[in-house]
N, C-alpha and C positions, 0 to 999 in steps of 0.2 A: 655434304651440302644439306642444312638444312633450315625449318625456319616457320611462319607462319604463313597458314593460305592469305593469298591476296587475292581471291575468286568470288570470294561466299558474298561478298558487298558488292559486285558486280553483276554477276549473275541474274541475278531479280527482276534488275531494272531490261537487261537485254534481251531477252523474249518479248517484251512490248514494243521495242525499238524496233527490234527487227520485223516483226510482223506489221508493221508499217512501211511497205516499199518505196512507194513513191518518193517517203519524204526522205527514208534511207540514199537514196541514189541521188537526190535533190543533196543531200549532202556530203557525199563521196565524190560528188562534182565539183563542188566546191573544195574540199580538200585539194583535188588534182590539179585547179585552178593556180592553187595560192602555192602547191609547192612548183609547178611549171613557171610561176610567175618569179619565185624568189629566186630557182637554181638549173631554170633552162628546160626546154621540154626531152631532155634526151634521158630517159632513165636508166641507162645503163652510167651515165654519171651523176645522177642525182638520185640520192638513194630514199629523199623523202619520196619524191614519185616515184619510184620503184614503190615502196611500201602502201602506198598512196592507190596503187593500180594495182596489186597484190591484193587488198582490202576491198577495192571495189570489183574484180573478179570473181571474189568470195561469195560474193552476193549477186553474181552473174548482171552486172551492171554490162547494158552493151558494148563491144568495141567501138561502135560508132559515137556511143557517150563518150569514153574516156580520147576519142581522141578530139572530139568538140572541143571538151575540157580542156586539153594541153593546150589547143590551139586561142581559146579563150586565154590562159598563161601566159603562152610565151607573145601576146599580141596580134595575132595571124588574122585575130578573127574578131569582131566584139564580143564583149560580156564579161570582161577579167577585170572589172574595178571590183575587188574582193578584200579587204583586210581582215588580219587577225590579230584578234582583241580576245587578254585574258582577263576577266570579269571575277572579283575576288566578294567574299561577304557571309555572312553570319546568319545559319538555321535558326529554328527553334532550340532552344535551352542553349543558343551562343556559339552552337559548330561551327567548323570552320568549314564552308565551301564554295570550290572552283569552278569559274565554265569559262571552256575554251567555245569562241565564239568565232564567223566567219560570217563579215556580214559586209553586203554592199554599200550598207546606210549606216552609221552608227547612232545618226540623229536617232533614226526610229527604233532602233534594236534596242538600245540604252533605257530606254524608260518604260519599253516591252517589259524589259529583262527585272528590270528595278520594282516592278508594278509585282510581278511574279512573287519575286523576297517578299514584299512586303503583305501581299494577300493570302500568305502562308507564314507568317510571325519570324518573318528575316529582316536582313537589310544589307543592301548593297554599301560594303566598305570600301577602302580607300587604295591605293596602290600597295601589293605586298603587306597588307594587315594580316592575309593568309598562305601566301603562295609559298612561305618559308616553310612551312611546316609537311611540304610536299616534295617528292621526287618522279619526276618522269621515268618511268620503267615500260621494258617490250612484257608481257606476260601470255603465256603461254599454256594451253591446258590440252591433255591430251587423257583419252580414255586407256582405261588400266589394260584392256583387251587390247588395243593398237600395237601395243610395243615391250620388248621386253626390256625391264628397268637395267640390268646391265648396259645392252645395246642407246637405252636414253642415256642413260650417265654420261655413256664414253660419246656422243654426239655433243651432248650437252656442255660437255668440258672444251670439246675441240673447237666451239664454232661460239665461246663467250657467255655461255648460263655462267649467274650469279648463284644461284638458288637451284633447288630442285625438292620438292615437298609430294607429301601424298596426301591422300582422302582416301575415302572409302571407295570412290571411283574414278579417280584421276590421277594422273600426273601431273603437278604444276611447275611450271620452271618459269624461274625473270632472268631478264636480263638489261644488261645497258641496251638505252635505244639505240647509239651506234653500231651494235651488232645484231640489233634486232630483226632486219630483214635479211641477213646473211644465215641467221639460225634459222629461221620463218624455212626460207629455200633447202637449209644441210636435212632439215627435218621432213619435208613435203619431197627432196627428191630421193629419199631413202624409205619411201613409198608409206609414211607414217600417218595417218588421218589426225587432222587436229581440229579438236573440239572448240575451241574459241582460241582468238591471236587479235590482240591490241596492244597498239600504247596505250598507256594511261596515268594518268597521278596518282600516286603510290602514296599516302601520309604515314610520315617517319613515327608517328606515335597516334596511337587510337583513342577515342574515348567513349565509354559506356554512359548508355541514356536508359529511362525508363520508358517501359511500355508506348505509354501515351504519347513523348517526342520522340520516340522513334516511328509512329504512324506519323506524325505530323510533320517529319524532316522525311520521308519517305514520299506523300503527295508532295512534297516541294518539288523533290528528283524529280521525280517521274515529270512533272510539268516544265520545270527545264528542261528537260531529252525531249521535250515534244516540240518545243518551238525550234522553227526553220531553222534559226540562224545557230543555235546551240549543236558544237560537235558534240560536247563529251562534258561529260558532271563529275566531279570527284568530292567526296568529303571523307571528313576525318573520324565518321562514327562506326563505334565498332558494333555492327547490329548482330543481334543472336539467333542460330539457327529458328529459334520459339518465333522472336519478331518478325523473321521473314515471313515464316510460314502463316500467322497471325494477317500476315497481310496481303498475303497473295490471296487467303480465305481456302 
């Protein structure tokens, strides 16, 4: 199994993310919301909120949130008019990029969101101008000290990895999302520590920018990941260890 990291474009932006709590769990609410709302609040049948409550335990979101949340879902309680809107369109130098969105209002999020692209040299395109060019994958990262690569393989094979790659200090595996929360669990109850675990859009083919757009598709991300209503950013650029580093400073 092997193949290219799908981590190094990631990475970057979720250290800032995460070091923003509040809006963290303001969003991990919403997640719970909309999968309660789509596939019931029980999540030993609904495997999106299984992963959903998985993800916001991660981050020690309280019990008493998650279960506000469900009850917001499945009706119980006010606060579940939540839809999910995926918002497609074009960086700087023409990239392709996706945000999956979760929002009470679309009136006001939509020209939020639009406003963003365009004061960073984008633009909000049209339905599926970009979303072809992406696959939803589970991805998984785990430190080279956690586990021994044997013992990952043969986990990795029984419980649906697609992939399995290394770094210099990691183990990365994907997988179909369908089996993403079921590897999530084979891995966490085989007492494995893991380094970062999301869905995410995975783009089937990369492409190389220079220095200058890739600082300037970079403040775009990071300003999508900030606003409320934005779960998750994907694009199809393929930034270089130099770039990143260049930009973190």
């Amino acid at each position: 199994m092997a193949g290219h990291s799908q981590w190094a474009n990631i990475k970057h932006r979720k250290a800032a993310v995460d070091s923003k709590r509040s809006k963290l769990w303001s969003k991990l609410s919403k997640a719970i919301i909309v999968a309660a709302k789509l596939g019931g609040g029980d999540p030993s049948s609904n495997v999106r909120l299984r992963t959903a409550i998985l993800d916001a335990k991660a981050v020690s979101l309280p019990k008493d949130n998650i279960d506000r949340a469900i009850k917001k879902g499945t009706g119980e309680i006010d606060g579940g008019d939540v839809e999910e809107i995926l918002y497609e369109g074009y960086g700087p130098g023409g990239v392709a990029i996706l945000c999956d969105i979760m929002t009470d209002n679309r009136n006001r999020t939509a020209p939020e969101v639009r406003k963003l692209f365009e004061n960073h040299g984008g633009n909000l395109g049209s339905t599926n101008c970009v979303a072809y060019l992406f696959e939803r994958k589970g991805l998984i990262s785990i430190g080279k000290s956690a586990v021994d690569l044997e013992k990952l393989m043969e986990l990795a094979l029984e419980n649906g990895a697609e992939d399995v790659t290394e770094t210099d200090e990691y183990f990365e595996l994907s997988c179909p999302t369908d089996v993403y929360t079921a590897l999530v669990e084979a891995l966490e109850g085989a007492q494995i520590t893991l380094e970062s675990k999301q869905v995410s859009r995975v783009p089937n083919m990369t492409v190389d920018v220079d220095a200058q757009t890739a600082v300037s598709v970079m403040k775009l991300l990071e300003k999508l990941e900030d606003h409320d209503d934005v779960q998750s950013v994907a694009t199809n650029v393929n930034f270089t260890p130099e770039q990143l580093q260049a930009y973190q400073g």
